[in-house]
MIVEXZA-28601 format. One record per residue (C-alpha): residue number from 1; chain; x, y, z. Coordinates in steps of 0.1 Angstrom, whole numbers, plus 5000, padded with zeros to 4 digits. Example, Ala and Ser with C-alpha at 12.3 -4.5 7.8 and 13.67 -1.06 7.14 Angstrom:
BEGIN
   n chain east north   up
   1     A 5123  4955 5078
   2     A 5137  4989 5071
This chain:
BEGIN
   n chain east north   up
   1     A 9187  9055 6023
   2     A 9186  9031 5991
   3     A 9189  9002 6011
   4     A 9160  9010 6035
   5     A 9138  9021 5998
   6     A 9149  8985 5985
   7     A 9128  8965 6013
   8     A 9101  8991 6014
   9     A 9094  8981 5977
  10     A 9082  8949 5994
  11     A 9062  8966 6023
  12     A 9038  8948 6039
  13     A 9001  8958 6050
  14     A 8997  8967 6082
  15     A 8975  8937 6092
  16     A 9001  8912 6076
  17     A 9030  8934 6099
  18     A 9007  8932 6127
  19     A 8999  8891 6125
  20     A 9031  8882 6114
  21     A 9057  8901 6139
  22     A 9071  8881 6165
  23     A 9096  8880 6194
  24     A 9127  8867 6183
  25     A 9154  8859 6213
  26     A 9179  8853 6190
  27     A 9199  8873 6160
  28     A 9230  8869 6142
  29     A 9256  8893 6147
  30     A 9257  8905 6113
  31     A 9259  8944 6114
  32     A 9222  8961 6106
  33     A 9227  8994 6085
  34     A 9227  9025 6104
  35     A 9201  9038 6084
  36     A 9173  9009 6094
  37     A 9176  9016 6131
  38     A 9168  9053 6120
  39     A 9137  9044 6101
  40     A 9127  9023 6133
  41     A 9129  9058 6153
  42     A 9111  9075 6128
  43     A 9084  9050 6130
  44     A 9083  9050 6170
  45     A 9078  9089 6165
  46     A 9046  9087 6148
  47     A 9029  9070 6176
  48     A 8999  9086 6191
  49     A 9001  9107 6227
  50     A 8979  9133 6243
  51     A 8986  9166 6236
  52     A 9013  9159 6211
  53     A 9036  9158 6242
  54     A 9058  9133 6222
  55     A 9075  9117 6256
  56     A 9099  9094 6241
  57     A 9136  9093 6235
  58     A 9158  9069 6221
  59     A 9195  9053 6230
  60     A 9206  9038 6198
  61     A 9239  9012 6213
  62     A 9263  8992 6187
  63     A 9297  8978 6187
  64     A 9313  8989 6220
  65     A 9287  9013 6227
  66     A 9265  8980 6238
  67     A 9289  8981 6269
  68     A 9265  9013 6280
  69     A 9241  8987 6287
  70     A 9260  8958 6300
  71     A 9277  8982 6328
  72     A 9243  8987 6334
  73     A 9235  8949 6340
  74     A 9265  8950 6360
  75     A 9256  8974 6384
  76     A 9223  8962 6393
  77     A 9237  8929 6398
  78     A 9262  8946 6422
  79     A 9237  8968 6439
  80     A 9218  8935 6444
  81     A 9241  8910 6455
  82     A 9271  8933 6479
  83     A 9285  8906 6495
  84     A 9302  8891 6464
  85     A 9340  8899 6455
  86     A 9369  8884 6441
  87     A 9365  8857 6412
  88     A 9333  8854 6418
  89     A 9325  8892 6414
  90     A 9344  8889 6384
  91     A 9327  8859 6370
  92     A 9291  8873 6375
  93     A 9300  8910 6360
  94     A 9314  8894 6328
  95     A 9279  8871 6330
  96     A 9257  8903 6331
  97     A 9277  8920 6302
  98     A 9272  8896 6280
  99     A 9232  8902 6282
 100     A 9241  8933 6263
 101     A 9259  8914 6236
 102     A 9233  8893 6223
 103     A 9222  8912 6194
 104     A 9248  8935 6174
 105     A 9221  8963 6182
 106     A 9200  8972 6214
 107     A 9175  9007 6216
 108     A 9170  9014 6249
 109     A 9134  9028 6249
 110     A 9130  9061 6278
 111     A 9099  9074 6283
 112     A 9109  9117 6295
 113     A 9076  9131 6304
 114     A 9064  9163 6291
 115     A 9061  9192 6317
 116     A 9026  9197 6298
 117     A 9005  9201 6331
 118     A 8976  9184 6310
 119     A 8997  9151 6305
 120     A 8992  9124 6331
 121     A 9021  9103 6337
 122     A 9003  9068 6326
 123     A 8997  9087 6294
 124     A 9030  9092 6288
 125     A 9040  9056 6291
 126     A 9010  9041 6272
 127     A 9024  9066 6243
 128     A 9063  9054 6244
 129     A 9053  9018 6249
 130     A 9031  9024 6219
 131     A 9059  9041 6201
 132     A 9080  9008 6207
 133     A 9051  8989 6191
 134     A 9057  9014 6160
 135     A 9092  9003 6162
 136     A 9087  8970 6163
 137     A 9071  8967 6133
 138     A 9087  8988 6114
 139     A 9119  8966 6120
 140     A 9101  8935 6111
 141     A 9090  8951 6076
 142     A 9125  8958 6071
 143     A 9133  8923 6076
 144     A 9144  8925 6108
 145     A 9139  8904 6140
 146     A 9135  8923 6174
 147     A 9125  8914 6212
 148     A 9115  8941 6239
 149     A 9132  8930 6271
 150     A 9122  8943 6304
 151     A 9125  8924 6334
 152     A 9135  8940 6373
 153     A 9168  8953 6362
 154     A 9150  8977 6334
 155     A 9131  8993 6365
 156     A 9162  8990 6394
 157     A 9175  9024 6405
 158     A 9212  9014 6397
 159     A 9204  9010 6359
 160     A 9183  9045 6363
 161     A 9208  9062 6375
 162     A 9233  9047 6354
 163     A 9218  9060 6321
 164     A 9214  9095 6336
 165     A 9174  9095 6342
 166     A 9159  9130 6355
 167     A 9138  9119 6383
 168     A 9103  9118 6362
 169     A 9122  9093 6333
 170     A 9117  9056 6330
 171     A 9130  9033 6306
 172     A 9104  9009 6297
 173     A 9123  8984 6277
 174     A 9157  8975 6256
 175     A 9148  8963 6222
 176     A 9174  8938 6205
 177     A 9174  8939 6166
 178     A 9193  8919 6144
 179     A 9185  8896 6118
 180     A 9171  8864 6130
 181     A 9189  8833 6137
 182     A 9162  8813 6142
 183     A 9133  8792 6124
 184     A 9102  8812 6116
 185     A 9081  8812 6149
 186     A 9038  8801 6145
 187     A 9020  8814 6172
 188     A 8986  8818 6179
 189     A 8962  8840 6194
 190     A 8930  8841 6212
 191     A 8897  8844 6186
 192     A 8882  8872 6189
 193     A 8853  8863 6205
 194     A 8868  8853 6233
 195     A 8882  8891 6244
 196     A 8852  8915 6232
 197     A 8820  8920 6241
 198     A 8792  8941 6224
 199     A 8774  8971 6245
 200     A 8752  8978 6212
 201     A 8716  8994 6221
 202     A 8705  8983 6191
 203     A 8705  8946 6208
C-alpha cells in the first residue's frame, strides 16, 4: 500500500476535497494501481445508512474486463433499436463498446438492498449514492480524476439483467477513474444564501 501512503502524506481537508473535486470526462489511459481503486471502496464503505444495512456493492472492471460493461451498452442498444442488422448492427455495437473504454478503469456502483424490514428502499439508494460521493473523493485525494455516469442505459432492463441484478438491485451509476487528461476545471456554485433559509425561533 506504499503508493497509496505516499499521496495520503499530502491529504487534503475535507472542505478543500469537497470544493475542489470535479467531473472530469476525460482520462489518460495510463494504468491506476490496483491498490487506489481499493482505497476508493474502502472510502465508499464508510458512508452513512440506516440501520448499518450497508446496501452497496462494487464491480471493479479493467483491461478486458471493461468489456463487462461495453456488452452491456451493447445490448441495450440492441434491445432498443431491433430492426438493425448487418454493417450497421455491427457499426453501432463497436460504437457502444467503446463507451466502456474511455477510462482504463470503470466501478460500476449497485445498490443490493438489505432484507432489514426497517430499511426503506429510498434509504438504501440515498446511502450507495452517498457511498459513491465517498468514492469520489477519495479518488480525487489520491490524485485521481473520476465522473459518475448514469444516463437511460444505467436504468434499462437489458443492462440489469446483463450484470445479474436480483430483482430488488439497481445500479445507480458507472464511475470512470483515471488520471486526467484535461486542464484543471473552475466552476462555480450557488452562495449560500441563495439555497437556505433559517426557521430560528429565536428571530
Amino acid at each position: 500500500m506504499k503508493q497509496v501512503d505516499d499521496v495520503l502524506e499530502r491529504q487534503l481537508t475535507v472542505g478543500e476535497a469537497i470544493r475542489t473535486r470535479r467531473s472530469i470526462g476525460r482520462v489518460k489511459q495510463e494504468e491506476v494501481p490496483r491498490e487506489y481503486i481499493e482505497n476508493m471502496i474502502e472510502a465508499a464503505t464508510w458512508a452513512p445508512c440506516h440501520f448499518n444495512t450497508q446496501p452497496w456493492r462494487f464491480i471493479a472492471m479493467t483491461g478486458d474486463g471493461r468489456k463487462l460493461l461495453g456488452d452491456g451498452y451493447g445490448k441495450v442498444m440492441m434491445a432498443e433499436n431491433p430492426q438493425l442488422l448487418g454493417e450497421e448492427l455491427a457499426e453501432r455495437l463497436q460504437k457502444e463498446e467503446q463507451k466502456a473504454m474511455r477510462a482504463p478503469v470503470v466501478i460500476a456502483a449497485i445498490c443490493s438492498p438489505s432484507d432489514d424490514p426497517r430499511a426503506l428502499i429510498e434509504e438504501e439508494l440515498a446511502a450507495t449514492h452517498a457511498a459513491v460521493q465517498n468514492m469520489l473523493l477519495q479518488a480525487h485525494e489520491l490524485g485521481l480524476a473520476t465522473i459518475w455516469r448514469s444516463g437511460d442505459a444505467t436504468y434499462h432492463e437489458a443492462m440489469r439483467s446483463h450484470f445479474q441484478l436480483t430483482d430488488r438491485e439497481s445500479i445507480v451509476g458507472f464511475i470512470y477513474v483515471g488520471y486526467s487528461d484535461l486542464p484543471e476545471k473552475v466552476s462555480t456554485r450557488k452562495p449560500v444564501e441563495a439555497v437556505m433559509s433559517w426557521a430560528d425561533e429565536s428571530k
